[in-house]
C-alpha positions as CSV (number, residue, x, y, z in Angstrom):
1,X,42.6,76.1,114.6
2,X,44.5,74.3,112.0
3,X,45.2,77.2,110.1
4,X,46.5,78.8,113.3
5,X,48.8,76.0,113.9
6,X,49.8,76.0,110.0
7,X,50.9,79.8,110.1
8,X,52.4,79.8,113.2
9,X,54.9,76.9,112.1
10,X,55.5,78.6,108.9
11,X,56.0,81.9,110.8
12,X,58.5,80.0,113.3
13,X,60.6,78.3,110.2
14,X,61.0,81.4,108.7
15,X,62.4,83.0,111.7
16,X,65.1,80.8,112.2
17,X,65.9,81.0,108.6
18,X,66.3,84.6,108.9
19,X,68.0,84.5,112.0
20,X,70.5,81.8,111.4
21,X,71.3,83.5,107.7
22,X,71.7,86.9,108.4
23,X,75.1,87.0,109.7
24,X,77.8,89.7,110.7
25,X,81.0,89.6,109.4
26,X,83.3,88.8,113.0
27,X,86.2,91.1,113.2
28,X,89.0,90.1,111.5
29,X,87.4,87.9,109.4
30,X,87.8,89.6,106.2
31,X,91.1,89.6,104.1
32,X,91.6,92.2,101.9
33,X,95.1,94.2,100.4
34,X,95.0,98.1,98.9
35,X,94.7,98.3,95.3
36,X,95.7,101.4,92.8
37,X,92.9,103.6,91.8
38,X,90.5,102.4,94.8
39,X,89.1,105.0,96.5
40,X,87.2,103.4,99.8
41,X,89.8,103.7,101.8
42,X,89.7,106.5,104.7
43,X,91.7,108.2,108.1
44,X,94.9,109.6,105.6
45,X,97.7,109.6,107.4
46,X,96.4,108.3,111.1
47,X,97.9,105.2,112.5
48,X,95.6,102.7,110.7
49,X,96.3,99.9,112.9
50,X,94.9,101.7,116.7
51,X,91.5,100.7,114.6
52,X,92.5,97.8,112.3
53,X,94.0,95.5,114.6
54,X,93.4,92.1,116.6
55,X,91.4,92.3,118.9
56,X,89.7,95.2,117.3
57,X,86.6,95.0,116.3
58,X,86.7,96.0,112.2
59,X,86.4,93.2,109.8
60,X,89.9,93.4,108.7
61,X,93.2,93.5,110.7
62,X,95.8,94.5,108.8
63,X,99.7,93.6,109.2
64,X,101.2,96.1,107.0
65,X,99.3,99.7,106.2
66,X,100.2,103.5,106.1
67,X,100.1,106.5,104.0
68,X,103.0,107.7,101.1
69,X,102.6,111.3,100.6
70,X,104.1,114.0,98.0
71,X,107.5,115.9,99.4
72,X,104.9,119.0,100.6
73,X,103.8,116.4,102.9
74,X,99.9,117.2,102.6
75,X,99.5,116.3,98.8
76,X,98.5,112.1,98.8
77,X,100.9,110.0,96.4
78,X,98.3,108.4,95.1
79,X,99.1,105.0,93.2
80,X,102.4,104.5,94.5
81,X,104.0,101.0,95.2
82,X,105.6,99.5,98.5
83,X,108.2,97.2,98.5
84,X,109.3,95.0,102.1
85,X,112.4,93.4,101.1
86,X,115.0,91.6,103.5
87,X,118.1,93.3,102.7
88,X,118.9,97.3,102.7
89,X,118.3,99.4,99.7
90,X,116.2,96.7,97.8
91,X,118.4,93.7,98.1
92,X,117.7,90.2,99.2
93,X,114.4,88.7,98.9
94,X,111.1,90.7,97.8
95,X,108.5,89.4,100.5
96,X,105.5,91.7,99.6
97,X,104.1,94.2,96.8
98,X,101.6,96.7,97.8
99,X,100.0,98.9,95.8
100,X,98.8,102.3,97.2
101,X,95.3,103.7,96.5
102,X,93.9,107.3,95.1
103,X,94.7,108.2,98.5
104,X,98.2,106.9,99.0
105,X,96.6,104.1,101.7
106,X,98.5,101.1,101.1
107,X,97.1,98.2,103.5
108,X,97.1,94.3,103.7
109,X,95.2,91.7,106.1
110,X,97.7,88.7,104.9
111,X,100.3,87.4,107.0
112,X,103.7,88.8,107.2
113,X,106.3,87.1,108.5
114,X,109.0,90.1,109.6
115,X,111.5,87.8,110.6
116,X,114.4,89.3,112.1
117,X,113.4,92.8,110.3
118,X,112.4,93.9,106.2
119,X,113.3,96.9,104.4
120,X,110.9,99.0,103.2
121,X,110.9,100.7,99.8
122,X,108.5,103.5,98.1
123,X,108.5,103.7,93.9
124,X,105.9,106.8,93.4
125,X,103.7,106.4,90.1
126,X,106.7,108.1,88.4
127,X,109.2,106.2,89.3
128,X,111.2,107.8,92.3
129,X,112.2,105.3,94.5
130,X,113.1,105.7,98.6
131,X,114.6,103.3,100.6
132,X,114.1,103.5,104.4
133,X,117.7,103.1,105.8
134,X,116.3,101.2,109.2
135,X,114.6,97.8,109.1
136,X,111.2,96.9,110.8
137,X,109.4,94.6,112.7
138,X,106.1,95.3,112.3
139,X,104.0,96.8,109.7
140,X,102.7,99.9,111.7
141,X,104.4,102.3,109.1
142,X,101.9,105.3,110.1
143,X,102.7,104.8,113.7
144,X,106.2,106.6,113.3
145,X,105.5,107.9,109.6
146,X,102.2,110.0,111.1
147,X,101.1,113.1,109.7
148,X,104.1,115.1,111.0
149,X,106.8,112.9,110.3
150,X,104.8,111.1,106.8
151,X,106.3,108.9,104.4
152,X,107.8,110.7,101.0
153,X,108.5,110.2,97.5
154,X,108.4,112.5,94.6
């Protein structure tokens, strides 16, 4: 009986140890921001954030993500660079630096403050830079920029 007892307690503490360590990450707990040459990322050219988004249920929400592609709109530019400044054409303040992946992904779960609008600017891996003309307010760039009207630079 004593043994019974013994293995049933053990059996009970070990239980709750599994059960109380094996946790799931919650959505939107995990930070994370795009990084050249990474190749995890995934939905090229689809509006990232109807997935990643609060209240969604992936482990990271971003505030800025999208997609830079090549000028025949289907080739990825991978390893490009994105810019949010608050003045037109690169001027004023540089708020954030993201760096696109192998598959032109760019993507951040920091906070963003937008502010009254930033400016958005795309250097490719060789160097061409484009300025988007128009400020935004939030950092749903493959919402407009989708797979029919993407974002470009040589």
């Amino acid at each position: 009986m004593k043994n019974g007892t013994l293995f049933l307690s053990f059996l009970l503490i070990f239980s709750s140890l599994v059960f109380f360590s094996c946790k799931k990450e919650k959505a939107g707990s995990g930070s994370k921001t795009s990084s050249y040459n990474d190749g995890s990322s995934h939905n090229v050219g689809s509006a990232c954030m109807s997935c990643h988004n609060s209240g969604g249920s992936n482990q990271y929400w971003w505030t800025v993500a999208g997609t830079v592609f090549k000028p025949d709109s289907v080739s990825l530019n991978s390893n490009s660079t994105v810019y949010l400044f608050n003045g037109p054409n690169g001027t004023g303040s540089l708020i954030l630096t993201l760096p696109a992946d192998e598959k032109g992904n760019f993507y951040t779960s920091s906070s963003v403050s937008f502010g009254s609008g930033l400016y958005p600017e795309v250097k490719s891996a060789s160097g061409e830079i484009r300025n988007m003309q128009s400020f935004i307010t939030n950092g749903d760039c493959n919402f407009c920029h989708n797979k029919t009207h993407p974002i470009i630079v040589n």
